[in-house]
N, C-alpha and C positions, 0 to 999 in steps of 0.2 A: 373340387371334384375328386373322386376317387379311381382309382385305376388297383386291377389285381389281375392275381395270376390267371392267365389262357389255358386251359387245361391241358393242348393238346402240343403245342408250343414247352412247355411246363415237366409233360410229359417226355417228349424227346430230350428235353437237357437235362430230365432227372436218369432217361435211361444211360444218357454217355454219362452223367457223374457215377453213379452205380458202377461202370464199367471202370471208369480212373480209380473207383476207390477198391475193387475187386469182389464187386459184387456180382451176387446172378443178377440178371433183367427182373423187371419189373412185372412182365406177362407171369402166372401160374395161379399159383391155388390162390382161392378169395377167402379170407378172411371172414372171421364171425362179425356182422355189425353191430352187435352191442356193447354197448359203454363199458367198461372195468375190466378190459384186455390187459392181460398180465406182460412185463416185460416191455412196457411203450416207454418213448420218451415225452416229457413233459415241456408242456409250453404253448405258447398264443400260436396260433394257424390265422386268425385274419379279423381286424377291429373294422369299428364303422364309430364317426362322428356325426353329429344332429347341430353341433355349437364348439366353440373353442372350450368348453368345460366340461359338456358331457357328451359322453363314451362308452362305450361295448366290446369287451373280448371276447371274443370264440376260441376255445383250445380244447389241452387235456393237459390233467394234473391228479398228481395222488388223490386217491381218492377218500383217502386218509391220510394223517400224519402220520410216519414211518408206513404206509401199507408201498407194495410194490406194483399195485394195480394201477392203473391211470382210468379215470371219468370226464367225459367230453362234457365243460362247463363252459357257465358262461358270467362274467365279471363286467359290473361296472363301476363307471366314475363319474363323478358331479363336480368334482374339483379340479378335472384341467388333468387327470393322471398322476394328482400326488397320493391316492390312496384309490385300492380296486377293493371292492366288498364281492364278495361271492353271490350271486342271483339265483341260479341254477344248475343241475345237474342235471341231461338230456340223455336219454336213454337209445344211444344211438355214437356209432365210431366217430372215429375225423377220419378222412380217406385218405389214404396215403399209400407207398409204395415201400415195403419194407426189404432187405437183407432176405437171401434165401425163397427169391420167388414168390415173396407174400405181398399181395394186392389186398389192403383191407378199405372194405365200401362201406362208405359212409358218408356225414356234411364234411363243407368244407368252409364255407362261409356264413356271413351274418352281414346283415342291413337293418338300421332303423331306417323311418322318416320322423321322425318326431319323436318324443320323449317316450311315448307309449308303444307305440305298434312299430314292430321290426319282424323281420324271415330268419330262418338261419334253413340253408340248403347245400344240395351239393349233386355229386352223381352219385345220386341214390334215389328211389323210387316216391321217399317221403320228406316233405320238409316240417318243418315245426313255426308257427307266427305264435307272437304276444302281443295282445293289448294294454299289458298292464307294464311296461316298461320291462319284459325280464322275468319279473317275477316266476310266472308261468308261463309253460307251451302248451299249445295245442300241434297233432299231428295232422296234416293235410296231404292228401293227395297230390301228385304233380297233374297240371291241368292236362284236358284233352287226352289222347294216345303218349301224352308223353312218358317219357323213363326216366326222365331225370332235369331238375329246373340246372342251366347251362349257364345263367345270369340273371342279375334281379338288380335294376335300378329304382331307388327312392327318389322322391317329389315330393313336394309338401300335402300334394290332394292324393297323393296313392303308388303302387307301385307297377312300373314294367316288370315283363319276365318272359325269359327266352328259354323253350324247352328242346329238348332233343327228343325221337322218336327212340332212338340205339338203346338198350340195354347198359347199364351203370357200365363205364370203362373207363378207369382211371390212365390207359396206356394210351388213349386217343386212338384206335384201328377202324374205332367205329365209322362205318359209311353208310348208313341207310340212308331216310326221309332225311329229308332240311329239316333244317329249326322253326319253330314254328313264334308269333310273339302274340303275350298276352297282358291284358291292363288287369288289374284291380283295385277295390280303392284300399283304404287305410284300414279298416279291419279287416279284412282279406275274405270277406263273406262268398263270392266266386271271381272268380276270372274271367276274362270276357275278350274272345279271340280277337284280333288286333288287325293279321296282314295273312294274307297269303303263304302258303309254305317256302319260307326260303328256298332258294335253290342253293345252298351249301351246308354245312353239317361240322360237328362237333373241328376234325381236323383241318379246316378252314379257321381256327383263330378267332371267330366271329365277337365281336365287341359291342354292348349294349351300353351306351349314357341316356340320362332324360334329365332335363332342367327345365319345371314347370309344364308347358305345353311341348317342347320342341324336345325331341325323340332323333337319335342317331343310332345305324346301326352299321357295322363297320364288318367286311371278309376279309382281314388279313389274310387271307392264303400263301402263305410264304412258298410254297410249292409249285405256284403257276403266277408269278411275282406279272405284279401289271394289271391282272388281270380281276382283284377283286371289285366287290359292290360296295357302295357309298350310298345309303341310303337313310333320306330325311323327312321328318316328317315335322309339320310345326301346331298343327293340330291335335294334340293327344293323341295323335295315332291313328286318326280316323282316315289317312292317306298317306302316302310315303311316295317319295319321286326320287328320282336315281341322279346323283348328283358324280360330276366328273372327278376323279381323284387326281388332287394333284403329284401324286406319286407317280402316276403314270409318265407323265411327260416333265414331271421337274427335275429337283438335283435331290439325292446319287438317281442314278439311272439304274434299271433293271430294281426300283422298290417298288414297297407293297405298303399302303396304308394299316397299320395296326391299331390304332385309336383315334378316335376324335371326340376331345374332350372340351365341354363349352365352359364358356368363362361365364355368361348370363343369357340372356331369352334370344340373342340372336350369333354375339360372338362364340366362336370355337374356333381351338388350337387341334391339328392335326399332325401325326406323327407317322414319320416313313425310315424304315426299315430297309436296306437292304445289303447286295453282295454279303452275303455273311461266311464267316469261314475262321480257321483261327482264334477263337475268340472273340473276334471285333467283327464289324459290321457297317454301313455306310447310316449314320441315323442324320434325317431332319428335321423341322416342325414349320409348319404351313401356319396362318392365323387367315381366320374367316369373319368378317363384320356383316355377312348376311346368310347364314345359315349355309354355307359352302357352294354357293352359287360364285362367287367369287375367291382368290386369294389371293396372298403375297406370302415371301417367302420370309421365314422370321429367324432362320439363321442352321449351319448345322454344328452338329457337336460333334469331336475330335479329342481326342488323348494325347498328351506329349508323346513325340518322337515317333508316331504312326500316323497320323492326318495324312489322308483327310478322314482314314478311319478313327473310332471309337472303340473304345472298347467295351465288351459286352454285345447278347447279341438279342435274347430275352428284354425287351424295356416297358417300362410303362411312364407313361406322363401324367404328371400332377397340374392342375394351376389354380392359382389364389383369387379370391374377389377383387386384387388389387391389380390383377396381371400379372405376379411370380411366377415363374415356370421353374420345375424339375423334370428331372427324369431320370428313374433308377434303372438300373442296367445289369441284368447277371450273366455271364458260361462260366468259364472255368475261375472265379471270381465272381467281386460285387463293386458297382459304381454307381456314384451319384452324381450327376451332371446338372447343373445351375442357371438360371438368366434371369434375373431379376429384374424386375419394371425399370428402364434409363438402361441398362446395359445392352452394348452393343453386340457383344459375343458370348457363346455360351462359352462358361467353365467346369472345365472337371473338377471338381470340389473334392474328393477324394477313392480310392481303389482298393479294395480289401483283397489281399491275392489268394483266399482261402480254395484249399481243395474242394472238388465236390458241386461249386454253383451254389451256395444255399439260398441265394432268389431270395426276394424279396413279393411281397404282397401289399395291396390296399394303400399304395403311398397318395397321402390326402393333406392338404392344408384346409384348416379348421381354422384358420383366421389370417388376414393378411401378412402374416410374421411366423405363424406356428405351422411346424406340420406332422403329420405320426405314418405310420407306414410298420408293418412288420417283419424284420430281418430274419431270414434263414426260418420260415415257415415251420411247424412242426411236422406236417405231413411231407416234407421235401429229406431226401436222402443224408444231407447233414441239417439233423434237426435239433437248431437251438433253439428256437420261438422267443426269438426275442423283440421288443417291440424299440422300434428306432424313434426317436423325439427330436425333432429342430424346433431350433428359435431363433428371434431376431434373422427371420429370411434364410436361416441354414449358418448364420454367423456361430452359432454353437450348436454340437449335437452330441447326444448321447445315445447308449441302448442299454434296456431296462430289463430283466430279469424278474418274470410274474411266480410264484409258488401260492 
C-alpha cells in the first residue's frame, strides 16, 4: 500500500525549511497554472504501482532538450523501472511552493488501479483520468461543491476520493466545510457521494486507504493530538462506524493517528505520531486483524542516542503482501525506518541529514522484497525528484534520477 505526502503537515515543514534555507514563506502571489513555466526544477513529484513491473511518474521536465521551460509529464514503465518512456504532456502545473513568495496551483499526484484507468489531481479545481494507460487525458471536474480532489485511493473495482470545499491552498490555512468522500468506478464516468460531511478539513492531516471493499479514513490532527477520527467502513463505503484509536491511550502518549494502512481485506497497520519538536517525534505502529475493532501493539521506532524518540516528524508507512513494514520520516532531514516479517524491533536503516526536509512521497512496496517511494518531491523547497528503489526488503537501495 501506498502512503504520500499530507498537504497541510507537508505544508508547515515546507514553510520552516523555506525559512532555514532563507527564503520568503510560501503564502503570496499564485502562480500561472499552466504547464511550460519557465525557470522550474525538474523531476518526479509522485509515482503509483499496479504490479512489481508496471509503473507511473507524475513530474516536470524540459519540455525540450536544452529548452529551459519544464512540462508537467507523465512516464511509464513495464519493466520494474529499468526504462521510463514518456506517455504524456498535461497542460497544467505541479503545485508547489516556490522561492520569493510564489505558490504555483496545480496536480500534484497520480494513481492507477489497473493497467488502464488512473487520476492524476491535486489542489486544483480540475483533475485529468486515462482509460487508456497514460496515453491520454481527459479533464474532469472535482465532484460536488468541491475545490479540490484532497486524496484518491485505487482498488481493483474503482476509485475513492476525498474533496475539499476550501479554494486550491497549497499552505494548508484553509478551514471551511469538511471533506466530503466519494466512490467511482474505473472509468471515472461520475462519482457517487459516499459519507456525510466530515467534520474536519484539509489541516486536520486527513488520510484515505481502500483495499477492495474496506475503506479507512484517518484525522491526524496533530494540533488537538488524541483527539482525531478513526473511521471504517468494510462495505464499499456504504457505512462507516467510528472506531477507537489506539493513539489515544497507547505508547507515546499525547499521539495522534496519521495513517492506517491495510495489509489485506481485514489486516491494518496503524501509525501514531507524537510529542514532536526538535526534529524528532515519538512514532508507533499498532496492527489490526479485524478492521481496527481490536489491536496490539507492534513495536516503536527510535534513533540511536535519542530513544525513545525518532527522528523525523512528517512519516508515512508502507507495508508489503508479506508483512514488511517501512516508514519514511522527514524535518530537518530524511529517514527510513524498517521491520521486517520475524523481526522483533524496528530499525533505523538509514538518515540523510540534508537541509531543507526534502520529504519524501508515495513510499509503496510492489512486491514482497521491492519498494519505490519518491525522494525530495519536486514540488518541495529542496526539489530533487528523485525516485528511491529498494530491494531484497530494503537490503539494497538506491535513487534514480528521471530527465
Amino acid at each position: 500500500m501506498t502512503a504520500h505526502i499530507k498537504t497541510a503537515l507537508a505544508a508547515v515543514v515546507a514553510a520552516g525549511s523555506m525559512a532555514m534555507l532563507g527564503l520568503t514563506g510560501v503564502s503570496g502571489a499564485i502562480a500561472s497554472p499552466a504547464s511550460g513555466s519557465p525557470s522550474q526544477p525538474s523531476g518526479a513529484n509522485s509515482v503509483t504501482w499496479v504490479s512489481a513491473t508496471r509503473g507511473w511518474v507524475l513530474g516536470q521536465w524540459a519540455c525540450s532538450k536544452g529548452s529551459t521551460r519544464v512540462c508537467t509529464k507523465v512516464l511509464g514503465t513495464v519493466n520494474a523501472g529499468k526504462t521510463w518512456k514518456l506517455l504524456a504532456v498535461l497542460p497544467v502545473a505541479i503545485s508547489a511552493a516556490r522561492p520569493g513568495g510564489i505558490s504555483i496551483r496545480g496536480i500534484s499526484e497520480i494513481r492507477f488501479a489497473n493497467a488502464k484507468d488512473g487520476w492524476v489531481y491535486g489542489p486544483y479545481p480540475t483533475m485529468y483520468r486515462t482509460v487508456n494507460g497514460g496515453k491520454t487525458w481527459t479533464a474532469r471536474p472535482v465532484p460536488g461543491d468541491g475545490k479540490q480532489m484532497y486524496d484518491i485511493a485505487a482498488t481493483a473495482t474503482g476509485f475513492y476520493g476525498m474533496t475539499s470545499a476550501c479554494t486550491s491552498d497549497i499552505t494548508g490555512t484553509c478551514e471551511a466545510k469538511g471533506l466530503s468522500l466519494w466512490r467511482t468506478g474505473l472509468t471515472g464516468g461520475s462519482w457517487t457521494k459516499l459519507y456525510r460531511t466530515l467534520p474536519f478539513n484539509v489541516p486536520g492531516g486527513a488520510y484515505l486507504t481502500a483495499l477492495g471493499k474496506t475503506v479507512y479514513v484517518v484525522d491526524g490532527d496533530m494540533k488537538t493530538l488524541g483527539k482525531g477520527l478513526f473511521l471504517v467502513s468494510t462495505d464499499g463505503g456504504a457505512r462507516f462506524v467510528t472506531r477507537t484509536s489506539p493513539c489515544r491511550t497507547g505508547s507515546p502518549q499525547f499521539s495522534e493517528m496519521t495513517e492506517a494502512v491495510p495489509q489485506n481485506a481485514t489486516k491494518v497497520f496503524m501509525l501514531c505520531v507524537g510529542n514532536p519538536g526538535l526534529s524528532r517525534s515519538m512514532q508507533s505502529v499498532y496492527e489490526s486483524s479485524d478492521n481496527g475493532k481490536t489491536d496490539h501493539f507492534d513495536g516503536q521506532l527510535t534513533s540511536p542516542g535519542i530513544a525513545p524518540f525518532a527522528w523525523g516528524i512528517q512519516a508515512q508507512l508502507a507495508v508489503s503482501p508479506a508483512g514488511n513494514l517501512a516508514v519514511a520520516a522527514s524535518s530537518d532531514g530524511t529517514f527510513m525506518y524498517i521491520k521486517r516479517s520475524g523481526m522483533k524491533n524496528w530499525k533505523m536503516l538509514f538518515g540523510w541529514g540534508e537541509e531543507g526536509s526534502p520529504g519524501w512521497n508515495d513510499l509503496a512496496w510492489v512486491s514482497g522484497t521491492q519498494a519505490w517511494a519518491v525522494y525530495s518531491p519536486v514540488q518541495m523547497p529542496v526539489p530533487l525528484g528523485e525516485l528511491f528503489h529498494a530491494t531484497k526488503a530494503f537490503a539494497h537501495y538506491n535513487t534514480i534520477t528521471l530527465s
